[in-house]
N, C-alpha and C positions, 0 to 999 in steps of 0.2 A: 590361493594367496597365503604367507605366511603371516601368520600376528607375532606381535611384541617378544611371544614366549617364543619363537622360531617352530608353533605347530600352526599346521594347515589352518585355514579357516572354513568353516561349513560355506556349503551355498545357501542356506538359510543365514545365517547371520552378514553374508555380502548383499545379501536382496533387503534386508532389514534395513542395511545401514544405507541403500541406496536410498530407499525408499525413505528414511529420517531427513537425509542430502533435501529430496524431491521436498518434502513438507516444509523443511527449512525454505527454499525455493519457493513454495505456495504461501508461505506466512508472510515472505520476503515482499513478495509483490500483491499479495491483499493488503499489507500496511502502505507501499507503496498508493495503490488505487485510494486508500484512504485520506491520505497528504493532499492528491491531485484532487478528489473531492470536494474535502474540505475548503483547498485555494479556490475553486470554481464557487463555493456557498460565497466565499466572504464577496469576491469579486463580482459578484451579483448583486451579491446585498449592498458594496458601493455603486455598481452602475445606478440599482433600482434607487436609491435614496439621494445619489445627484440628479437624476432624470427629476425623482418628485419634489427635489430641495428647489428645483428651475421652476416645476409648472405651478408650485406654492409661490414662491416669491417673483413668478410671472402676473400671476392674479392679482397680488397684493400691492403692487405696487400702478 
C-alpha cells in the first residue's frame, strides 16, 4: 500500500493499523453493551418499584 508520502507502507505498520481499526471496533461495542445494560438496570429498577409501589399500597389500604 502506498502512504501519504507515495512510499510503500510496511506490513507491520498495515497489521497495526488494522488492528487499532479492531480495538476501535472492541471499545465500540463494549460501550455499546454498556448503554444496553445500564437501560436494562433502570428498567428493572422501575418494574421492581411499581410491582412493590402495588403490593405496599395493596396492604395499606
Amino acid at each position: 500500500m502506498l502512504d501519504k508520502g507515495g512510499e510503500f507502507e510496511s506490513h507491520k505498520e498495515r497489521r497495526k493499523s488494522r488492528s487499532r481499526r479492531l480495538g476501535n471496533l472492541e471499545r465500540a461495542y463494549a460501550h455499546l453493551m454498556v448503554i444496553k445494560r445500564f437501560r436494562y438496570y433502570v428498567l428493572m429498577f422501575w418494574v421492581k418499584r411499581s410491582f412493590l409501589c402495588n403490593i405496599v399500597s395493596g396492604y395499606t389500604f
